[in-house]
C-alpha positions in Angstrom: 111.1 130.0 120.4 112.2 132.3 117.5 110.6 130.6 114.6 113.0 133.7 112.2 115.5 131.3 111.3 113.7 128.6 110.4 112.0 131.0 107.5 114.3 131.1 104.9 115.3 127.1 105.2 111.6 125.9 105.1 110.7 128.6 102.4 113.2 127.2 99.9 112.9 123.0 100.8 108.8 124.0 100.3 109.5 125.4 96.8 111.4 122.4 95.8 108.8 119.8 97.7 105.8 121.1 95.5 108.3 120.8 92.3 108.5 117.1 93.4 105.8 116.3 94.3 104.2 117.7 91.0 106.5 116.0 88.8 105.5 112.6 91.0 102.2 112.9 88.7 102.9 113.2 85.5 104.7 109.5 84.8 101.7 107.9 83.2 100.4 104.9 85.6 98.1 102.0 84.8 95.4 101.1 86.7 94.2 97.6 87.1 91.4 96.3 89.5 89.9 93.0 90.3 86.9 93.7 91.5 86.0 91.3 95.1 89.1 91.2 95.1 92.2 88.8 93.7 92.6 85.5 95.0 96.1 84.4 96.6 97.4 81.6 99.1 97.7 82.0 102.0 100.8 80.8 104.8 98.7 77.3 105.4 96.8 76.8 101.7 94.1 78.5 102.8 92.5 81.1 99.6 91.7 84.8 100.4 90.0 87.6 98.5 91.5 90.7 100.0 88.8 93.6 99.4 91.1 96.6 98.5 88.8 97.6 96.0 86.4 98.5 98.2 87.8 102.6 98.3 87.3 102.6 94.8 83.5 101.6 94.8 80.0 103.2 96.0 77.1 101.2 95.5 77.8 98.0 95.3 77.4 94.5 97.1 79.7 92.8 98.9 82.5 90.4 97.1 81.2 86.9 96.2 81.3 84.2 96.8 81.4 84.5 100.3 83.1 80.7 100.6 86.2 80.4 98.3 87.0 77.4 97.3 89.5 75.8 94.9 87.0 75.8 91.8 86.9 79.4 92.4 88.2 81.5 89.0 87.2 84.5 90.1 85.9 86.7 92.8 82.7 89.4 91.5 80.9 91.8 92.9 76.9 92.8 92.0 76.2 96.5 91.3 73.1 98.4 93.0 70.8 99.6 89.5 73.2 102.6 89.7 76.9 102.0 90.6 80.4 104.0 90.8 83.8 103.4 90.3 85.9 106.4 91.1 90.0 106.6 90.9 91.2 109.7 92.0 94.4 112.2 90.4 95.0 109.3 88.5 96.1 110.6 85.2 96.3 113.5 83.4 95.4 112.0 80.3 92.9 110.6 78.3 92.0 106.2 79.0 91.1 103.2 77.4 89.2 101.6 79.5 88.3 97.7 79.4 85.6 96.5 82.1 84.6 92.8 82.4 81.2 92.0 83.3 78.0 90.1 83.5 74.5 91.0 82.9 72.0 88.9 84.7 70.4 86.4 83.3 67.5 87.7 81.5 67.5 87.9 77.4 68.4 91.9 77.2 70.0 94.3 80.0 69.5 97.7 78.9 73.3 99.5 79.8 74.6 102.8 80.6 78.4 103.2 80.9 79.5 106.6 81.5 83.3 107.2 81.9 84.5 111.0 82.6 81.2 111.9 80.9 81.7 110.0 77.3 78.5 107.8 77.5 77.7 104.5 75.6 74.5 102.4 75.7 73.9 98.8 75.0 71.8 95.7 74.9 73.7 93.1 76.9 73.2 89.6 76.8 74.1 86.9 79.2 77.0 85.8 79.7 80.4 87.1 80.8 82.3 90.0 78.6 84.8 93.1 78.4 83.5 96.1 77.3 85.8 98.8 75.8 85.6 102.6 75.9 87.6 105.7 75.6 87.8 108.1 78.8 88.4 111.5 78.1 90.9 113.1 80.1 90.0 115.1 83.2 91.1 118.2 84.9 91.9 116.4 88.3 93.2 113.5 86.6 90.4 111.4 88.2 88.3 108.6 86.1 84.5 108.0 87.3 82.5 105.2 85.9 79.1 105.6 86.3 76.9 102.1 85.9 72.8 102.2 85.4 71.3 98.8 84.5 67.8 97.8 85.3 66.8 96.2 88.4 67.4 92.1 88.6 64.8 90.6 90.8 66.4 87.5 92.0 63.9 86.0 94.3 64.4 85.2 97.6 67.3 88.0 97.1 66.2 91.0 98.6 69.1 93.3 97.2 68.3 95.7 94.3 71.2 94.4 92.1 72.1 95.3 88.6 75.2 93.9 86.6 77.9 91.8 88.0 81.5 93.2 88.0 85.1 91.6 87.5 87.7 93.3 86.3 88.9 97.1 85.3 91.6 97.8 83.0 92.4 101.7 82.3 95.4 102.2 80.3 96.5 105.8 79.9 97.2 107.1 76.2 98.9 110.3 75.7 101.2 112.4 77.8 99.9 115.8 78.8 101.5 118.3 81.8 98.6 117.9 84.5 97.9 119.6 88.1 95.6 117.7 90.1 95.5 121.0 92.7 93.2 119.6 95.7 95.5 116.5 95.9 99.0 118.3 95.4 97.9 120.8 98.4 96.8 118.5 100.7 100.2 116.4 99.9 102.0 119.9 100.2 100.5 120.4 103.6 101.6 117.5 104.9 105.0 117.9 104.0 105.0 121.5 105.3 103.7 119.9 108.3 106.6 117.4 108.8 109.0 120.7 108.4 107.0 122.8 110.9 106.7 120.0 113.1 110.7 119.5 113.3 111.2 122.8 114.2 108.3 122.8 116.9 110.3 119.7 117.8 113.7 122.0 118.2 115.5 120.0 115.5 118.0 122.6 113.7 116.8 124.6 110.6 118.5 122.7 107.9 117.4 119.3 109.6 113.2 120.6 109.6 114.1 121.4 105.7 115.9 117.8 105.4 113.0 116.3 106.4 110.4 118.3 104.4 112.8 116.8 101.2 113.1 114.1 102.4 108.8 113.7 103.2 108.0 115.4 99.6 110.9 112.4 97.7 109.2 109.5 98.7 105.8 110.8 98.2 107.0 112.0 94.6 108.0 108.3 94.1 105.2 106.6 95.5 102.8 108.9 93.2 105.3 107.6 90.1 105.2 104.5 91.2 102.2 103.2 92.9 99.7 106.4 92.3 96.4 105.1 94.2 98.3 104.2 97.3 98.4 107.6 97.8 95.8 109.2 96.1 93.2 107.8 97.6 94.0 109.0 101.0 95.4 112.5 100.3 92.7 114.4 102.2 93.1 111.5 105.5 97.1 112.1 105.1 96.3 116.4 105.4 93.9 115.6 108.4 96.0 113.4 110.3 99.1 115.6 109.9 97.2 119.0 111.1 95.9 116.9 113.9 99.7 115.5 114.9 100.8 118.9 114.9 98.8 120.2 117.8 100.7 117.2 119.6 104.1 118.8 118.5 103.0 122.3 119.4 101.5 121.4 123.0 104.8 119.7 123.0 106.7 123.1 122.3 104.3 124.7 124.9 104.9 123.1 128.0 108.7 122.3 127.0 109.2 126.3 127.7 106.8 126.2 130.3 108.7 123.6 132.2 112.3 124.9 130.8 112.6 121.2 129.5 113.7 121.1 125.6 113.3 117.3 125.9 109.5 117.7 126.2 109.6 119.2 122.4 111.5 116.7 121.0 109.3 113.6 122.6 106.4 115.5 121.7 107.6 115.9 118.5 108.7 112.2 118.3 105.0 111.3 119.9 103.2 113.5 117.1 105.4 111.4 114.0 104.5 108.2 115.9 100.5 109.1 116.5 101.1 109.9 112.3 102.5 106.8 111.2 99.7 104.7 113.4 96.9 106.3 111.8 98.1 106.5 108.5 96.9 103.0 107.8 93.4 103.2 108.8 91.7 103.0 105.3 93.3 99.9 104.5 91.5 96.9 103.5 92.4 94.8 105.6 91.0 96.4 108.7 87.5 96.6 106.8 87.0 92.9 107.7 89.5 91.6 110.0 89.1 92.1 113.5 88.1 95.9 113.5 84.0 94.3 113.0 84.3 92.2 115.8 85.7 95.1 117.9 82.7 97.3 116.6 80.6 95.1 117.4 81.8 94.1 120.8 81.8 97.9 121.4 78.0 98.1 120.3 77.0 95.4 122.9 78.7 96.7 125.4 76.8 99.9 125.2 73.3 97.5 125.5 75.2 96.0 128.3 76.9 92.9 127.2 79.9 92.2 128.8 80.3 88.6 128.5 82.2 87.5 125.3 83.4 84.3 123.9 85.9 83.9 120.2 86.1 81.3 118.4 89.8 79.4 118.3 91.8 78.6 115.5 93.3 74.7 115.2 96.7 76.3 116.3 95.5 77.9 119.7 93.6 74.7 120.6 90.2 74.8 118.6 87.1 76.1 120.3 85.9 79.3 122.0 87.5 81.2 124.7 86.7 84.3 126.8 87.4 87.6 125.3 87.7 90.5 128.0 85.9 93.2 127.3 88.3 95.6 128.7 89.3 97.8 125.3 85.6 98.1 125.0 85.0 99.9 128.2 87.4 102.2 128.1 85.9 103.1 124.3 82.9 103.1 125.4 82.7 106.7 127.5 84.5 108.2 124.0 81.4 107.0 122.1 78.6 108.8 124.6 80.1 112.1 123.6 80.0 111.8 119.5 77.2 111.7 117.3 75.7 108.5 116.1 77.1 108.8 112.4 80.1 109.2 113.4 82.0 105.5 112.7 82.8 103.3 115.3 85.5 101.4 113.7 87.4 104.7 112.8 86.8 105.4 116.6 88.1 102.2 118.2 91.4 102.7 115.7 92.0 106.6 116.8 91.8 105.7 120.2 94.0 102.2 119.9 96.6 104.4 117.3 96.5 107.4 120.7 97.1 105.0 122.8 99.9 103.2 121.5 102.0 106.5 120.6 101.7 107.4 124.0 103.8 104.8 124.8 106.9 106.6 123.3 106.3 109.5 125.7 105.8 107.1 129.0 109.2 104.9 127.9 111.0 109.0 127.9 109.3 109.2 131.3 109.8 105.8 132.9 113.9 106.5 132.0 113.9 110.3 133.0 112.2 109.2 136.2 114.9 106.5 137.8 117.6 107.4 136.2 121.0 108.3 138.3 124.2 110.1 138.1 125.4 106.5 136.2 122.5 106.8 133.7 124.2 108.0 130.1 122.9 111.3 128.6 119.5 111.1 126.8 118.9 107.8 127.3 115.8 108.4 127.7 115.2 109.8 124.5 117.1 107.1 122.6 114.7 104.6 123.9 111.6 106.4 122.6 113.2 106.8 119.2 113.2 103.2 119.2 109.6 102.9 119.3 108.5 105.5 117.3 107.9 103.0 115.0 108.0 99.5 115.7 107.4 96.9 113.2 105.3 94.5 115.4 103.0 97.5 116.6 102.3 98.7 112.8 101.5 95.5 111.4 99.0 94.5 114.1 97.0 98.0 113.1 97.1 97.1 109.7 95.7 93.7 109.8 92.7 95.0 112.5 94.5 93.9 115.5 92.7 96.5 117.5 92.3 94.6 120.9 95.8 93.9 120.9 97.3 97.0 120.3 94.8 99.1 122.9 95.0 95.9 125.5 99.2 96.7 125.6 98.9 100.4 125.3 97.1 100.2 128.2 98.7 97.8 130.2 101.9 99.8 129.4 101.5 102.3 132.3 100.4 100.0 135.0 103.6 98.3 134.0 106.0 100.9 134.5 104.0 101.6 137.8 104.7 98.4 139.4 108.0 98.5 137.9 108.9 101.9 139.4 107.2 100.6 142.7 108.9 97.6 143.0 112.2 99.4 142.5 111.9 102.3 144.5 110.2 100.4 147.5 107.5 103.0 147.5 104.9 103.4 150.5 102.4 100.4 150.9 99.6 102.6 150.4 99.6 102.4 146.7 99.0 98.8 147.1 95.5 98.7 146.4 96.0 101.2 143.5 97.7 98.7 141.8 96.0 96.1 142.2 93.3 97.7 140.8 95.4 98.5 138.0 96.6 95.3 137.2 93.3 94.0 137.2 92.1 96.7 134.4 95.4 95.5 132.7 94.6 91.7 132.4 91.0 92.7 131.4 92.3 94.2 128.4 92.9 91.2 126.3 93.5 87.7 127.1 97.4 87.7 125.1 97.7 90.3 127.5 97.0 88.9 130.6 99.4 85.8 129.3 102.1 88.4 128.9 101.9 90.1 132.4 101.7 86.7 134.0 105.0 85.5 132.3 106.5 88.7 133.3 105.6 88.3 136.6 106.8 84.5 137.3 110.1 85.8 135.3 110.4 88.5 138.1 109.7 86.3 141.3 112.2 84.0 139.8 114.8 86.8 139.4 114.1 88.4 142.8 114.3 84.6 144.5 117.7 84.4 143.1 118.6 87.7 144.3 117.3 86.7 147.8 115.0 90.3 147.8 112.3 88.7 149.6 110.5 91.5 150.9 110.4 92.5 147.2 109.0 89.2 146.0 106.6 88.9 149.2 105.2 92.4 147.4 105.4 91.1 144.2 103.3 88.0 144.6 100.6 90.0 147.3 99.8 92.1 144.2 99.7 89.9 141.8 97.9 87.0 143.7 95.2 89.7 144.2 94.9 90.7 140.8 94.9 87.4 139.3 92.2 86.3 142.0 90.1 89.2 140.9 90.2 89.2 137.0 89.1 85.7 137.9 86.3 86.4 140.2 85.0 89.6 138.6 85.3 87.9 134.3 86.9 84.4 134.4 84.4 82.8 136.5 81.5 83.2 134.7 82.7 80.7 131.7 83.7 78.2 134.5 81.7 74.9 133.1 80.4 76.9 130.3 80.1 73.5 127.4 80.3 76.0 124.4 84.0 76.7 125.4 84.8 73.0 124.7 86.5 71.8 121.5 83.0 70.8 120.3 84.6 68.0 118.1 86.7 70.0 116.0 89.3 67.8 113.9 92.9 69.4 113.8 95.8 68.6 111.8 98.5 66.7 113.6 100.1 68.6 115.8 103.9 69.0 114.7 107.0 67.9 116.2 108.2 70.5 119.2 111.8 71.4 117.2 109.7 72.5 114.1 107.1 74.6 115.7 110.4 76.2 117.3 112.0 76.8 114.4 109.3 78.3 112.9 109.2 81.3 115.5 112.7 81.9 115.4 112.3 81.9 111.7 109.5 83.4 110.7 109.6 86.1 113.3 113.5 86.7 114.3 115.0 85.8 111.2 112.7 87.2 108.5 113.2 90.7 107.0 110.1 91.1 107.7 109.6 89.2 111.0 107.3 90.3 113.7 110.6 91.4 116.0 113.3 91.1 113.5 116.8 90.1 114.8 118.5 93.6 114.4 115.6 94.9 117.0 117.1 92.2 119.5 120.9 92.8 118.9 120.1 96.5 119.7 117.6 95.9 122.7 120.0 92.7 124.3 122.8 94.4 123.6 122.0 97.3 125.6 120.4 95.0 128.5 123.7 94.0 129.6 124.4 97.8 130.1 121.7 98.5 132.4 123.4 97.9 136.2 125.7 101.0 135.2 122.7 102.8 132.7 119.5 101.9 135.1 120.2 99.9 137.9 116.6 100.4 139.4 115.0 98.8 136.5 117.3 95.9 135.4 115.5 93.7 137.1 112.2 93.9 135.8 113.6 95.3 132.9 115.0 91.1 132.0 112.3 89.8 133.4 110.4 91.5 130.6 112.4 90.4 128.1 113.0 86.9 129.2 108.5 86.6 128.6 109.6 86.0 125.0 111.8 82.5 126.3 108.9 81.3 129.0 106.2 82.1 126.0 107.8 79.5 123.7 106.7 76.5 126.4 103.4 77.0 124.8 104.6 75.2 121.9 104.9 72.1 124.0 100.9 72.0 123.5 99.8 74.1 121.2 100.5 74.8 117.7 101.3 79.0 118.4 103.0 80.6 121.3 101.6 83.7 123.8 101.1 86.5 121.7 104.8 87.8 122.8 105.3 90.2 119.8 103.7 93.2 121.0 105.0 93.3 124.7 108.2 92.4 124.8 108.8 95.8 122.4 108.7 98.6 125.0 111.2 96.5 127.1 113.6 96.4 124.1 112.9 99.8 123.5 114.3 100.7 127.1 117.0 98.7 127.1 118.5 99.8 123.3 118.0 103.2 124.3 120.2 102.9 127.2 122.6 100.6 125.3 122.8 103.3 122.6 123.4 106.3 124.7 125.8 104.1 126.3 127.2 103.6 123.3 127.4 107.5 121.8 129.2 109.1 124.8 132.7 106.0 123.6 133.5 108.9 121.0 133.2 109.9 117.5 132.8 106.4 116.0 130.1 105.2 119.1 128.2 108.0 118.0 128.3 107.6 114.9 127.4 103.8 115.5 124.4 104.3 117.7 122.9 106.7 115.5 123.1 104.6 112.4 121.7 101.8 114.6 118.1 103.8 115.7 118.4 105.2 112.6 118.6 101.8 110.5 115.8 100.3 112.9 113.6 103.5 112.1 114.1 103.2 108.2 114.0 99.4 108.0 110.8 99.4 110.1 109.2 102.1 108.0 109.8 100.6 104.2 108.5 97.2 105.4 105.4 99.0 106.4 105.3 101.0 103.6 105.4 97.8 102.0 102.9 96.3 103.5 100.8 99.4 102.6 101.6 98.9 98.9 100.5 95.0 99.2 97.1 95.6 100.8 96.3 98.4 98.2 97.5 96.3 95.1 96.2 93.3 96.7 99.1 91.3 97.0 99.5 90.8 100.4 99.2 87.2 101.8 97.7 87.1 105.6 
C-alpha cells in the first residue's frame, strides 16, 4: 500500500483539526452538578436519580436516599472526612463557585474547602446552605474541590462520613486564550486515527482527510457546547481509537495477503463499529443498570453457580424467571488470564462491544459466501455499512444491556451457519455441530432463545408452503434436538421451583390488545428515536423483495427472520411487552438493505446516488441520536 499520497492530504486536514479543536475550548462553559443525581419521571411515573455525577467524584458515598419517593426534594450524597470533586479542561479561566451543603448534625463542623488551591475555613452549623468561593484559573483548565470535615459518627452507620453534598454551581468569569495540552492531544490522536484508519481502510486521500474534518468539527462543537461530555473521557476516547486501529491495520494486512481490498474496507468498517460500541462505557447508566448484575453473575460463576433466577417486571408477567448463564461462561475463560484489579464490568462490556462489531464482518461474509452471478456488486459490503451502527444495538450498551447484546452477538454465527446449511444442503455430518451450536445459542439469554424459536417456526412455515420437506424434516431434527437439550441440560432444573411463581404480586390492569399494539408501532417504529425506526425498515423491506434475483439461497431464511418481529407481537395477547425483537431482527435488515441498495446503485447515476444517501442518512441519523443519548446521560436528562 503506498501510504505517499496520503501525506500531504492528512498533513494539511491535521493542521486545521488541532486549530478546531483548540478553538472548541475557549467558548466559556458553565458547569452545573446535582450531586446523587437530578430527579426526573420516568415513561410509567416512576422517579429516577440517574448517577452521572459519579465521574466527577472520589470519596464519597453512594446517592441517597436509596428509595425515592414523591416527597423527595432532592437527592445528596455524604462525603468520606476528605472528599474530591474534579472537572477536567473545563475552563481556562478563573470560577465562582457556589456549593450547597449540609454539615451533620452536631453544633460546629470544622470545614476546609479548597478550590484550585484558594483555601477557606469555617465553622458550619446545621442545617442546609451554599457556600461561595472564587476558583482561580488553572493551567489545564481543570477545577478540583478538595473537602476535609471531621469524622460524623452516626451510630449504627459504620461509614466514615463527613458533610452532605447537593449541588455545584461554577460559573466561569473572564475570557483568557487557554491550551489544555494532555486533552487536546489525546483528542488530536483520535482524529489522526480516524484519518489513518481510512486510508488503512483504502478510502481515497481526500476522503481519509474528509473524515479527519469532519471527526475534529463535531468534537470542536461538542467541547463548545457540552464540554464534560467530552472531557471526561479524553484519555478512554485516545485508548479505544489506538486499539480500533490494529483492527484496521490487520485489516490492511491480510486484504494484501489475500489480494482482497474488501477485507480493508470491512476491517476498516469493523474497527469504526468496535469504536462507536465502546465509546459509551463510562456512562452512568451502565454503573447501575444491568452491568452489576452481569458482574455479579460472572463472579458466581467462577465459585461455580450456574443456576440463576431474575426478578420480572409487571409487564413481562411479575415474578422470577431463569436467566441462562451462557454470556457468563464464555467471559469467564477471559477473566482466568487478567489480573484481579482489573474491572469486571469494563470486561464483560469489551467483550459484549467485540462481539457485537463482529457482526459487521460475519453479515460481509455470510453475503460474499452464497452469493451468485445474480447477486449485485458489493452487496455485501452495503449490508455491513448498515450495521455499523445500529440504533437498537447502541442503546442497549448504554443502558447496561450486556446479556442481550453478547447473547445475539453470539447467536449471530450459529445463525448464519444453519442458514448457509439449510440453503446449500450441506453434508449431514455437521448435524451434530449444530446442534451443539444452537444449544450454546439459546443459552445465551432467554430474549434470545424467544427469538431463534420464532425464527425457526417462521421458517418451517415458509418451507411447508414451499413443499421443501427434506429441508424442513432437517430443520425441525435440529431444532427439536436443541430445544430438548437447553431444556434438559438449564430449563429443567426450575421445573416446580415455587420461587418462580408470581408470589402475589398486584399488577396494573392489563391494557386493551389494540393499545399495547400501538404502543410498539409507536414508540419503536414511529419515534425518531424508536428502537428500529421506520426508515431502517423501508431500507431493510425494501430490499427483501429483491432478494430471489440478489440472494436466492438466503431469501428464505432471510424473511423468516424478519417476519420474528410479526409472530413476537402475539405476546401482547398476554403480556404487557413483546419478545425482546429489537436486537435480532437488525442483522436480517441489515442483509436485506444491503442487497436492496446495491441493487439499487448499479439503476444509474440517480440509484446511486439514492442508495448512498440512504446508508448514509441511516448511519448519521443513528449516530446523532446516540450522540444524543450520550449528552442526556452526562447532563442527566435522560428518562429510562
Amino acid at each position: 500500500m503506498a501510504l505517499g499520497r496520503y501525506a500531504r492530504p492528512l498533513l494539511l486536514s491535521s493542521v486545521v483539526a488541532g486549530l478546531l479543536l483548540w478553538l472548541g475550548w475557549q467558548r466559556l462553559v458553565p458547569f452545573n452538578l446535582a450531586i446523587g443525581g437530578d430527579l426526573v419521571i420516568g415513561e410509567s411515573g416512576e422517579q429516577f436519580a440517574l448517577m452521572y455525577d459519579q465521574p466527577y467524584l472520589e470519596h464519597v458515598h453512594a446517592p441517597e436516599p436509596a428509595t425515592v419517593d414523591l416527597t423527595t426534594a432532592e437527592t445528596y450524597r455524604w462525603t468520606q472526612p476528605e472528599s474530591t470533586i474534579d472537572v477536567p479542561y473545563l475552563n481556562g479561566s478563573a470560577h465562582v463557585i457556589r456549593l450547597s451543603l449540609a454539615p451533620p448534625s452536631v453544633p460546629q463542623t470544622p470545614f476546609l474547602l479548597q478550590a484550585n488551591g484558594a483555601a477557606i475555613r469555617t465553622d458550619l452549623p446545621p442545617g442546609q446552605r451554599t457556600l461561595h468561593m472564587f476558583a482561580p484559573d488553572s493551567a489545564d483548565g481543570g477545577l478540583t474541590l478538595e473537602l476535609q470535615a471531621p469524622i460524623y459518627n452516626a451510630s449504627p452507620d459504620p461509614r466514615l462520613l463527613g458533610v452532605v453534598l447537593y449541588r455545584l454551581q461554577a460559573q466561569p468569569l473572564s475570557h483568557t486564550w487557554f491550551m489544555p495540552w494532555v486533552a487536546w492531544l489525546d483528542l488530536l490522536v483520535l482524529v489522526l486515527v480516524v484519518g489513518f484508519g481510512a486510508a488503512l481502510a483504502g478510502l481515497a486521500p481526500l476522503t481519509a482527510a474528509g473524515a479527519i474534518l469532519v471527526t475534529s468539527s463535531g468534537l470542536s462543537v461538542l467541547l463548545a457546547t457540552v464540554r464534560t461530555v467530552i472531557t471526561i473521557d479524553t484519555g478512554q476516547l485516545r485508548t479505544i481509537s489506538l486499539a480500533c486501529l490494529l483492527v484496521a491495520g490487520l485489516g490492511r494486512w491480510l486484504a494484501e495477503r489475500r489480494q482482497n481490498p474488501e477485507i480493508a474496507l470491512v476491517a476498516g468498517m469493523t474497527a469504526l463499529g468496535l469504536a462507536l460500541r465502546l465509546i459509551g462505557i463510562r456512562h452512568p447508566q451502565t454503573n447501575f443498570s444491568d452491568l452489576l448484575l452481569n458482574v455479579n453473575n460472572l463472579a458466581s460463576v467462577g465459585s461455580g453457580d450456574l443456576l440463576f433466577t431474575e426478578g420480572l417486571p409487571c409487564a413481562a408477567g411479575a415474578g422470577r424467571s431463569p436467566y441462562p448463564p451462557g454470556p457468563y461462561l464464555i467471559t469467564q475463560p477471559l477473566s482466568l488470564f487478567l489480573p484481579a484489579s482489573i474491572n469486571r464490568g469494563i470486561l464483560i462490556q469489551v467483550v459484549g462491544a467485540v462481539a457485537d462489531a463482529l457482526v459487521i464482518p460475519l453479515l460481509w461474509w455470510l453475503i460474499d459466501r452464497t452469493r451468485d452471478e445474480r447477486t449485485p456488486a458489493r452487496a455485501a459490503l452495503w449490508a455491513a455499512s448498515l450495521y455499523l451502527a445500529p440504533l437498537a444495538m447502541l442503546r442497549a450498551m448504554v443502558i447496561g444491556e450486556w446479556s442481550n447484546v453478547l447473547g445475539q452477538a453470539i447467536a449471530m454465527p450459529i445463525l448464519a451457519w444453519l442458514g448457509l446449511w439449510l440453503a446449500n444442503n450441506q453434508p449431514r455430518t455437521w448435524q451434530p455441530a449444530l446442534i451443539a451450536g444452537l444449544t450454546i445459542a439459546a443459552l445465551q439469554h432467554s430474549g434470545t432463545m424467544l427469538s431463534l424459536g420464532l425464527w425457526g417456526v417462521a421458517l418451517a412455515g415458509c418451507l411447508a408452503w414451499q413443499k421443501q420437506w427434506q429441508v424442513l424434516g432437517r430443520l425441525v431434527v435440529v431444532g427439536t434436538s436443541a430445544v430438548v437439550l437447553a431444556v434438559g441440560l438449564y430449563y429443567s432444573n426450575f421445573l416446580g421451583d415455587p420461587t418462580l411463581a408470581n408470589n402475589g404480586v398486584i399488577c396494573p390492569a392489563p391494557r386493551p390488545f389494540d393499545q399495547k399494539l400501538w404502543g410498539v408501532v409507536w414508540n419503536d417504529l414511529i419515534a425518531l428515536d424508536g428502537r428500529v425506526p421506520a426508515w431502517f425498515w423501508l431500507v431493510g423491506l425494501g430490499g427483501a423483495f429483491s432478494l430471489r434475483q440478489g440472494l436466492s439461497r438466503l431469501a428464505t431464511p432471510i424473511w423468516a427472520w424478519l417476519a420474528t418481529f410479526v409472530l413476537s407481537l402475539s405476546s401482547l395477547l398476554w403480556s404487557e411487552q413483546t419478545v425482546r425483537w429489537w436486537l435480532f431482527i437488525l442483522p436480517a435488515l441489515a442483509l436485506s438493505g444491503g442487497v436492496g441498495l446495491a441493487t439499487l446503485a448499479q439503476r444509474g447515476r440517480f440509484g446511486r446516488a439514492t442508495a448512498t444517501a440512504s446508508s448514509l442518512f441511516i448511519i448519521a441519523a443513528s449516530l446523532a441520536l446516540w450522540t444524543r443519548f450520550i449528552i442526556e446521560y452526562r447532563t442527566g436528562a435522560f428518562v429510562p
